[in-house]
C-alpha positions in Angstrom: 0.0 0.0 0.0 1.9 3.5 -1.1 0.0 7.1 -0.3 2.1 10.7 -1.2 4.3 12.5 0.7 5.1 15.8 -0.1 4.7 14.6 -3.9 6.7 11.1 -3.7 5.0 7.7 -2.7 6.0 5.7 0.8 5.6 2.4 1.3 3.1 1.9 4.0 3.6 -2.2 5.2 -0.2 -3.7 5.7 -1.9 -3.3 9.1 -3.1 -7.1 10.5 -6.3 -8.0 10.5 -8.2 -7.5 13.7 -11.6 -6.7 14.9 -11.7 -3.2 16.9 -14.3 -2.6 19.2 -16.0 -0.4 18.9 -15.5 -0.9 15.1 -14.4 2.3 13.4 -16.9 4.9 12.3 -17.3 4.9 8.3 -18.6 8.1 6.5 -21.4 8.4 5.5 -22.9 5.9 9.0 -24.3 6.4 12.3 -22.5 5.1 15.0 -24.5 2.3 15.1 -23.6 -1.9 16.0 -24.8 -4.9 15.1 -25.2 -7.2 18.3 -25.3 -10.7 16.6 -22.2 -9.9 14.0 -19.8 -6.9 16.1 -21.2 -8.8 19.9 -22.7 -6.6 22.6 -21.1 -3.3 23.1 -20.3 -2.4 26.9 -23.4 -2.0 28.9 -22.5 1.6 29.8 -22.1 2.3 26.0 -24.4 5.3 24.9 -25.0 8.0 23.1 -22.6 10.5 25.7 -20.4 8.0 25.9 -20.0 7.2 22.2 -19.3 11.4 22.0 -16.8 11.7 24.5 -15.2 9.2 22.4 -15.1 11.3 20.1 -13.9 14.4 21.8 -10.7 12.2 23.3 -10.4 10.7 19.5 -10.3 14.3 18.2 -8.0 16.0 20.8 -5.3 13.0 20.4 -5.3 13.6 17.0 -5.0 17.5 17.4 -2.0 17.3 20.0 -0.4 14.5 17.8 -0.1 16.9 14.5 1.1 19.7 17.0 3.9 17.5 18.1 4.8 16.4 14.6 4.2 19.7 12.7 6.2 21.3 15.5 8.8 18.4 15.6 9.6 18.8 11.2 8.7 21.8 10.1 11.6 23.9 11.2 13.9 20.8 9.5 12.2 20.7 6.6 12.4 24.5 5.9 15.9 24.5 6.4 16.5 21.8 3.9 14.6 23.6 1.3 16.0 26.7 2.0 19.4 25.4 2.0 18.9 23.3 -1.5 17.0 26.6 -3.1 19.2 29.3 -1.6 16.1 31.4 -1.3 13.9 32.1 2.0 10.9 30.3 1.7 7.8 32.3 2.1 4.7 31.9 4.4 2.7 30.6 1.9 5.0 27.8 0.8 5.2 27.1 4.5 2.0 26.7 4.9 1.5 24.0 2.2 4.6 22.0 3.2 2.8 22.1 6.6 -0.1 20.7 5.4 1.5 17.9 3.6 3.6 17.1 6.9 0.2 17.3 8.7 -1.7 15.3 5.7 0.9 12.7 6.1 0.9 12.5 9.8 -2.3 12.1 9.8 -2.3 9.5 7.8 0.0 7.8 10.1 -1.8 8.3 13.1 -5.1 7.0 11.8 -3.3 3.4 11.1 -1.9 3.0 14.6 -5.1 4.2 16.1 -6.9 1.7 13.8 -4.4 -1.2 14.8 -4.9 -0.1 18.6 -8.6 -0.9 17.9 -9.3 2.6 18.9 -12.0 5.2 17.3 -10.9 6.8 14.2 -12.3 10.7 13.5 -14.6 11.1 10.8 -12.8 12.3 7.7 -14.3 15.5 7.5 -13.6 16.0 11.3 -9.9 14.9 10.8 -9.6 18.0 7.9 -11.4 20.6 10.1 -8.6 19.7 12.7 -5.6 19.9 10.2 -7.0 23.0 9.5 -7.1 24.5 13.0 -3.5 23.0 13.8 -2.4 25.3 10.6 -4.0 27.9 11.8 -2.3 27.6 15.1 1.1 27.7 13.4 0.7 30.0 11.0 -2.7 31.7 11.4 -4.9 32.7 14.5 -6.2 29.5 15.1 -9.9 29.5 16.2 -9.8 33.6 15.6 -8.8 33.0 11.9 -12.2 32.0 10.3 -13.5 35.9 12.2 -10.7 37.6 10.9 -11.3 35.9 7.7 -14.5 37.7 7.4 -13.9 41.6 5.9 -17.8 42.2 7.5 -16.7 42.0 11.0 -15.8 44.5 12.8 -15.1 43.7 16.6 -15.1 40.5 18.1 -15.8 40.2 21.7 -15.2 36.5 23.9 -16.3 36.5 27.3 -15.0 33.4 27.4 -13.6 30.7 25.1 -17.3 29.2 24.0 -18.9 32.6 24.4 -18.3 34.7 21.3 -20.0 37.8 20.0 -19.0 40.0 17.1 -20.3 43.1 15.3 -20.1 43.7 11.8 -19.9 46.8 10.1 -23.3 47.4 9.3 -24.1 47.3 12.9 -25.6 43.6 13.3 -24.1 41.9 16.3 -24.2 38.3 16.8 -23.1 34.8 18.7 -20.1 32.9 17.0 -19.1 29.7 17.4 -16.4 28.8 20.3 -13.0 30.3 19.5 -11.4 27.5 21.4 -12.0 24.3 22.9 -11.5 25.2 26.5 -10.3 28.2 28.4 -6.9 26.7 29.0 -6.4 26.7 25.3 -7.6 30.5 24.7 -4.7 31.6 27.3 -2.5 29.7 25.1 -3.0 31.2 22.4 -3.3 34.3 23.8 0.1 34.0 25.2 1.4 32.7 21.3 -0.3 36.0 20.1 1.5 38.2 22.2 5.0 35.9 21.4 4.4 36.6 17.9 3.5 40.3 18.5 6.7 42.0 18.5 10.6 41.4 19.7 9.2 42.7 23.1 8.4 40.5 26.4 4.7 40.6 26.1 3.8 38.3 29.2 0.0 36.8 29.8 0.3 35.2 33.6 -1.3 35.7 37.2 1.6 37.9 37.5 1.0 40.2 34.5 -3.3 39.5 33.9 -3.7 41.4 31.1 -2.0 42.0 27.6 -2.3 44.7 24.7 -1.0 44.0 20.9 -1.4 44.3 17.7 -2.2 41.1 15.5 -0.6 40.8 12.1 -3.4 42.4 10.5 -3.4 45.5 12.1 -6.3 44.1 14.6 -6.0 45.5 18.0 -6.4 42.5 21.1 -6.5 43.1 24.6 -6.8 40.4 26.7 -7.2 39.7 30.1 -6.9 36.3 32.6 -8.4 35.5 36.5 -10.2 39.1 36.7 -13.3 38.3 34.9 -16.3 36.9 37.1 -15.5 33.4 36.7 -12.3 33.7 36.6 -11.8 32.7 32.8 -9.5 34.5 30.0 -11.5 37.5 27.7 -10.5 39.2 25.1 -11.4 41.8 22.4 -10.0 42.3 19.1 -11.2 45.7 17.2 -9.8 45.5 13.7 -9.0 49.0 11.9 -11.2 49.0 8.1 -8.4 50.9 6.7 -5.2 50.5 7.5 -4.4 53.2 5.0 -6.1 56.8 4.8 -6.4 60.1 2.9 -8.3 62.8 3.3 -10.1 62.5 0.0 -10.9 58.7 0.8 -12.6 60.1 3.9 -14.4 62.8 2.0 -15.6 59.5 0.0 -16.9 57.5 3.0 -19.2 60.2 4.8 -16.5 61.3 7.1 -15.9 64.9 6.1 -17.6 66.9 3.7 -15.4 68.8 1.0 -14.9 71.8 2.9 -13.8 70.1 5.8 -11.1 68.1 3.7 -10.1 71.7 2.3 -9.8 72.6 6.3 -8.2 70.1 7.8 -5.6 70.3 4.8 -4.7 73.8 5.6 -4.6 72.9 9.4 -1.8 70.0 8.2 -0.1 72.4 6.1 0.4 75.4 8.4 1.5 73.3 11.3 -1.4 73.7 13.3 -1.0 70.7 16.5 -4.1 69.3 16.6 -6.0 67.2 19.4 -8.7 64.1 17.5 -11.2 62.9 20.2 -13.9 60.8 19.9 -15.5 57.7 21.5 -14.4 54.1 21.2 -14.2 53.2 17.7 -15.1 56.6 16.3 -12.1 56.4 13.8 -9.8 58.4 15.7 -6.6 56.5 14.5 -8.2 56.6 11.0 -8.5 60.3 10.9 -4.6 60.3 12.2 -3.8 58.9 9.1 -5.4 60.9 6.8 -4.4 64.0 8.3 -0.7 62.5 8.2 -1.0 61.7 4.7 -1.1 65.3 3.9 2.4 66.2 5.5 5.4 65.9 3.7 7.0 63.1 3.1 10.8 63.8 3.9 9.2 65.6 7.5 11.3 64.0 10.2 8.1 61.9 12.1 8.6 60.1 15.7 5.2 58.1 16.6 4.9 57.0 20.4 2.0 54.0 21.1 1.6 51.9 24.2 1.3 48.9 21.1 2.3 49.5 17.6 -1.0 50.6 15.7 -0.5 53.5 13.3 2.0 52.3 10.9 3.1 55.4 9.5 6.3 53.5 8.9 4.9 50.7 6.7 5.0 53.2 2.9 8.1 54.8 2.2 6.6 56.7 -0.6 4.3 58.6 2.0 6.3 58.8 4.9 10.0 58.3 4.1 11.4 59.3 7.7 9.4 57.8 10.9 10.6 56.1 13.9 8.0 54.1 15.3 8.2 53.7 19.4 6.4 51.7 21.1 6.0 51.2 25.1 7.5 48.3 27.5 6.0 47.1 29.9 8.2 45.3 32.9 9.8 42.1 32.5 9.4 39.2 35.5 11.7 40.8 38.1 9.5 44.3 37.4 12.1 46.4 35.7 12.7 47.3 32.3 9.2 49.3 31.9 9.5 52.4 29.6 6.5 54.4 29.5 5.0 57.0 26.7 5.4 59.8 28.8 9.8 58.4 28.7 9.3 57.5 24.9 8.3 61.5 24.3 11.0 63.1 26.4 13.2 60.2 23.8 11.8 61.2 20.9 12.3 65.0 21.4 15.9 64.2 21.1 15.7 62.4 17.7 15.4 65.3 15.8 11.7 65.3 15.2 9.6 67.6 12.9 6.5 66.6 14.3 5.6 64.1 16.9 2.7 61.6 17.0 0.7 60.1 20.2 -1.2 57.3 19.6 -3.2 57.5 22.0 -2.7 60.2 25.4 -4.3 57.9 28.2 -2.3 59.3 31.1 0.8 61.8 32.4 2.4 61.1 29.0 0.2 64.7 28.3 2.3 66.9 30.1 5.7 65.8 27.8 3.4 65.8 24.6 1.9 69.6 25.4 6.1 70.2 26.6 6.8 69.2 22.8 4.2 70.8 20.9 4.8 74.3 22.9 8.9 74.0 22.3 8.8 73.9 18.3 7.5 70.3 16.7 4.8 72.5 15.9 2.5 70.5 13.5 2.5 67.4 16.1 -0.8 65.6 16.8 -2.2 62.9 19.3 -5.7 61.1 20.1 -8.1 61.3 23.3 -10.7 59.4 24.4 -13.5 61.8 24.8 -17.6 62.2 24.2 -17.6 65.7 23.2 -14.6 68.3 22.1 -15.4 70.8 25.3 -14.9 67.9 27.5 -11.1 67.1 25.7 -9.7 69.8 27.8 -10.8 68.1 31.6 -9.6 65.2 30.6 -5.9 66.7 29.7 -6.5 68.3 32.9 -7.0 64.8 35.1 -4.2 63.0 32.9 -1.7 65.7 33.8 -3.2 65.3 37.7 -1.3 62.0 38.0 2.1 63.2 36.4 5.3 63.8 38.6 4.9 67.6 37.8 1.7 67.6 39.7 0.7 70.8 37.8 -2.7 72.5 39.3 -5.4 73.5 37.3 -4.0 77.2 36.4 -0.6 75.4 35.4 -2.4 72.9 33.0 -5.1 75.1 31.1 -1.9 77.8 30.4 0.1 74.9 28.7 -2.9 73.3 27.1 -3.2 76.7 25.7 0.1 77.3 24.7 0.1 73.4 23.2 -2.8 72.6 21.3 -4.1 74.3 18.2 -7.2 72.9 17.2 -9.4 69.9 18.8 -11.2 67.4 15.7 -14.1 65.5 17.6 -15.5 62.6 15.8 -18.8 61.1 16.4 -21.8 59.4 14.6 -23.8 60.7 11.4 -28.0 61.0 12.0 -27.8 57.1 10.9 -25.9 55.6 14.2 -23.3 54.2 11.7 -21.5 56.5 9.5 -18.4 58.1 11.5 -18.3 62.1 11.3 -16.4 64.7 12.2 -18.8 66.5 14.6 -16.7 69.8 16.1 -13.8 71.3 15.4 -12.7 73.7 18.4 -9.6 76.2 17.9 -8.1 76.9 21.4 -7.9 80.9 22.0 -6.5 81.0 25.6 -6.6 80.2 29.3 -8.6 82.0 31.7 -7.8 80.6 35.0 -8.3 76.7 35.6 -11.0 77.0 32.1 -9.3 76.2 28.4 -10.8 79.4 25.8 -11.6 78.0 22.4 -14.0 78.8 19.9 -16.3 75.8 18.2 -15.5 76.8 14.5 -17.5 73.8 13.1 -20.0 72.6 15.2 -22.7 69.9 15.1 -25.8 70.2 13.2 -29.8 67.5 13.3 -27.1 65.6 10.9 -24.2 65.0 14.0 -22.3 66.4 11.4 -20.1 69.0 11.6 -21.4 72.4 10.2 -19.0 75.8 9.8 -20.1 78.5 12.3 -19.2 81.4 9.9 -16.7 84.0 11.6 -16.3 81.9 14.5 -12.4 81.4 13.4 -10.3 84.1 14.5 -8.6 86.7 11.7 -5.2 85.6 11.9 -5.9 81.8 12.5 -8.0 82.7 9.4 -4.9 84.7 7.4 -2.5 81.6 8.2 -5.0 78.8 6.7 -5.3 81.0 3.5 -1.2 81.4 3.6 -2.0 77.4 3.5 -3.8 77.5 0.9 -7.5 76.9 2.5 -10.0 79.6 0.2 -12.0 81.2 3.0 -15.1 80.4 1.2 -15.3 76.7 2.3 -16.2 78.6 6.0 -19.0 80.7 4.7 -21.3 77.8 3.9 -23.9 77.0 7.1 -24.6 74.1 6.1 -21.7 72.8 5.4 -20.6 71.1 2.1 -22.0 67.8 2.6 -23.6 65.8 -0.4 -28.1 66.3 -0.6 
């Protein structure tokens, strides 16, 4: 008896006749005996029983292709690689590790068979090559979610408790994402080995974990806080990983006189301050207003978890360091904090500088940079309206080592940020919109000035408040090459 391995045939010496019991499941039949011809099964023999047989079948054929794929992959990609002279790429890995796993199992079926144990149904045994593949090269019981361009944000309570949203809005239970919750911390933790050249721990001792997947999806995960005690995670995947203003003029997100605006904001090196709610498109709108600076501008971009890939074109941005936070290894040392990563990146001759996301003291050093010359510099804030942007700033830089009051903070709030771009949602609880645009005037005690020069209208979309922008804010945006026009329009430039 031969059968193909990786395109040659092996030899495979006959199995002995025997008589299993149970006998082995055939496709296409119920798992089913005949008393007088196969004897009386087991008197505790049922239905349960016959599926836990099942399960036991199906995880020992699962943790044997682990062990093998594990066990000749890396050999077997060194031999071709060495023969070729060229790196092999994923996609050839992948096939080679299906033939390993095609073979193995294979393999494993006879000995179980000669064992007289249960063999998997055939379509069970490919389901479970599948998810082993997925394991090694793929996101294993995520990847048939992230597989889906419709959704949106996936949410697991726990392992067999799955809910996602897709982009239209519809939200809905999944299938399990892992067999138990053992197996969802373990591939939580292989997630967060794969995520970068950083120690990302998942333990008792460091519970949760923030990353970015491969595809630009952003996980955070957590173990032992929930309720019960089990792992959870969610995973909120960007739509474009790539943006420009026109693109968003396209989607519903700005209107053409906003893209003419927020252009001339770019341009005359205005720093500006996006807020918004979860999943408004903050990072989104980062990019597109970054696509309009130039693309020789020195850029340093500091996240808590790489996210805005700047870096990943040349042609658009040709000079960006990326920096990205640490958090402490086991003996707690080694952290490095974005409030540290800005004081850094002020000394790497920046033009502007980029905050992913301000979510704490890191405020103070960003406001420090934007006040001392990297005019032009931007950053993101979680916050439900643009007025209340400025107490937020205020708390964050609260729990800084400078301790400034409330006098010190709205005076370099001031003396920082430009312009504040809130997003929200469009009259349809789905479209994301710019909703406000505030320019900052001054500080008057404790209180943050500023002006709403665009400002909500019945849409939730952002409407110009004519003469609300101040005359030489005004003069420097036409030195941009904004046409003052685009403000005289009350309602706005958005398509009837």
């Amino acid at each position: 008896m031969t059968h193909p391995v990786n395109g040659h045939l092996r030899q495979v010496p006959p199995l002995p006749r025997q008589e299993p019991w149970p006998p082995p499941q055939q496709p296409g039949t119920s798992r089913t005996w005949n008393a007088t011809t196969a004897g009386n099964p087991p008197a505790e023999e049922s239905v349960g029983a016959a599926d836990d047989v099942d399960v036991v079948a199906r995880d020992g054929l699962r943790q044997h292709l682990r062990v093998v794929l594990a066990d000749e992959l890396p050999g077997q990609v060194a031999a071709h690689e060495k023969r070729s002279g060229t790196v092999m790429s994923s996609s050839d890995r992948r096939s080679l590790g299906e033939a390993i796993l095609a073979d193995a199992a294979l393999r494993h079926s006879e000995r179980e068979l000669a064992a007289n144990r249960f063999l998997v149904a055939p379509g069970v045994e490919r389901q479970v090559v599948v998810e082993v593949l997925n394991e090694m090269f793929g996101m294993a019981g995520l990847q048939p979610l992230l597989d889906d361009p419709t959704i949106e944000t996936i949410n697991a309570n726990r392992f067999d408790r799955v809910i996602v949203q897709h982009t239209d809005g519809r939200r809905e239970h999944v299938a399990p994402i892992a067999a138990s919750n053992d197996e969802l911390t373990d591939l939580v933790r292989l997630l967060a080995a794969r995520a970068s050249s950083q120690e990302r721990r998942f333990d008792h001792g460091s519970p949760a974990v923030n990353l970015q997947l491969p595809g630009g999806e952003r996980l955070f995960a957590v173990m032992g806080l929930t309720a019960n005690g089990v792992t959870s995670l969610s995973i909120r995947r960007h739509g474009y990983l790539t943006a420009t203003l026109p693109q968003l003029r396209e989607r519903g997100t700005i209107d053409t006189g906003l893209r003419e605006f927020l252009r001339a904001l770019v341009r005359a090196r205005k720093n500006i301050l996006i807020t918004g709610g979860a999943a408004a498109g903050k990072t989104t709108m980062l990019r597109a207003l970054a696509s309009e600076m130039d693309p020789l501008e020195r850029i340093i971009t500091i996240e808590d978890a790489f996210e805005l890939g700047l870096e990943r074109d040349p042609n658009i941005h040709a000079d960006v360091t990326a920096l990205q936070a640490r958090e402490p290894n086991v003996e707690g040392e080694g952290a490095v904090s974005q409030a540290e990563l800005v004081r850094w990146g002020l000394r790497m001759s920046p033009d502007r500088v980029i905050v992913g996301e301000i979510r704490g003291p890191e405020v103070i050093p960003m406001c420090n940079a934007m006040s001392q010359g990297n005019d032009g510099s931007m950053a993101t804030l979680h916050a439900s309206s643009s007025r209340i942007a400025f107490t937020r700033l205020a708390s964050y830089a609260a729990q800084g080592a400078e301790r400034l009051s409330l006098e010190a903070t709205a005076l370099l709030v001031a003396s920082a940020v430009h312009f504040v771009v809130h997003l929200g949602r469009g009259a349809d609880k789905m479209t994301r919109v710019v909703s406000s645009v505030r320019e900052i005037v001054d500080a008057d005690g404790p209180q943050v000035v500023s002006n709403e020069v665009y400002r909500p209208g019945r849409d939730g979309r952002a409407h110009p408040v004519p003469g609300a922008l101040r005359t030489d804010t005004l003069e420097e945006l036409a030195a941009a090459g904004l046409d003052p026009v685009v403000l005289d329009q009350p309602d706005g430039w958005w398509p009837r």
